[in-house]
C-alpha positions in Angstrom: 0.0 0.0 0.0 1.4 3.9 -0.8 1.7 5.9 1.8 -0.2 9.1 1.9 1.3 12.3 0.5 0.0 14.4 3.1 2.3 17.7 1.5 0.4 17.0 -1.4 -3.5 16.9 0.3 -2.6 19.9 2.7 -1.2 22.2 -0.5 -4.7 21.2 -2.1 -6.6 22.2 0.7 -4.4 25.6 0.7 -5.5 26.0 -2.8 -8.6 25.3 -2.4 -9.4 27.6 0.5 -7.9 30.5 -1.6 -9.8 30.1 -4.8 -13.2 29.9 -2.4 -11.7 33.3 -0.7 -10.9 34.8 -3.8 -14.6 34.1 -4.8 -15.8 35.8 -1.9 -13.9 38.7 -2.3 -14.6 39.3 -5.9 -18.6 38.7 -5.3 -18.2 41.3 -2.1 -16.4 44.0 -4.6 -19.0 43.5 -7.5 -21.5 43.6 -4.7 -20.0 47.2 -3.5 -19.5 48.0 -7.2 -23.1 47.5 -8.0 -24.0 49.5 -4.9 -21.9 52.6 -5.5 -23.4 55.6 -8.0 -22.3 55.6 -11.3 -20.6 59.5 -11.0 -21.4 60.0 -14.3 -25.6 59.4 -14.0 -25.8 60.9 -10.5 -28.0 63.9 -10.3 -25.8 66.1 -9.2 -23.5 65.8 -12.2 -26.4 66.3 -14.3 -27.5 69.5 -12.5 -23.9 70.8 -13.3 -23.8 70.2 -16.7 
């Protein structure tokens, strides 16, 4: 029987916990994104045109 490469499952783990984070983030930034005013369509840049 082989042993187990565990080097090998905890770097997979590692990865795997980055790519879910990295996911989170980038929903939480669109999320913020989405959220903010455009600058150009506020009112008040309109009214000073």
């Amino acid at each position: 029987m082989a042993k187990p490469n565990y080097a090998f499952e905890k770097r997979q783990r590692e990865i795997a916990k980055k790519k879910e984070k990295d996911a989170k983030q980038s929903r939480k930034r669109a999320a913020r994104e989405e959220s903010r005013p455009d600058p150009a369509t506020s009112p008040t840049s309109l009214r000073d045109s």
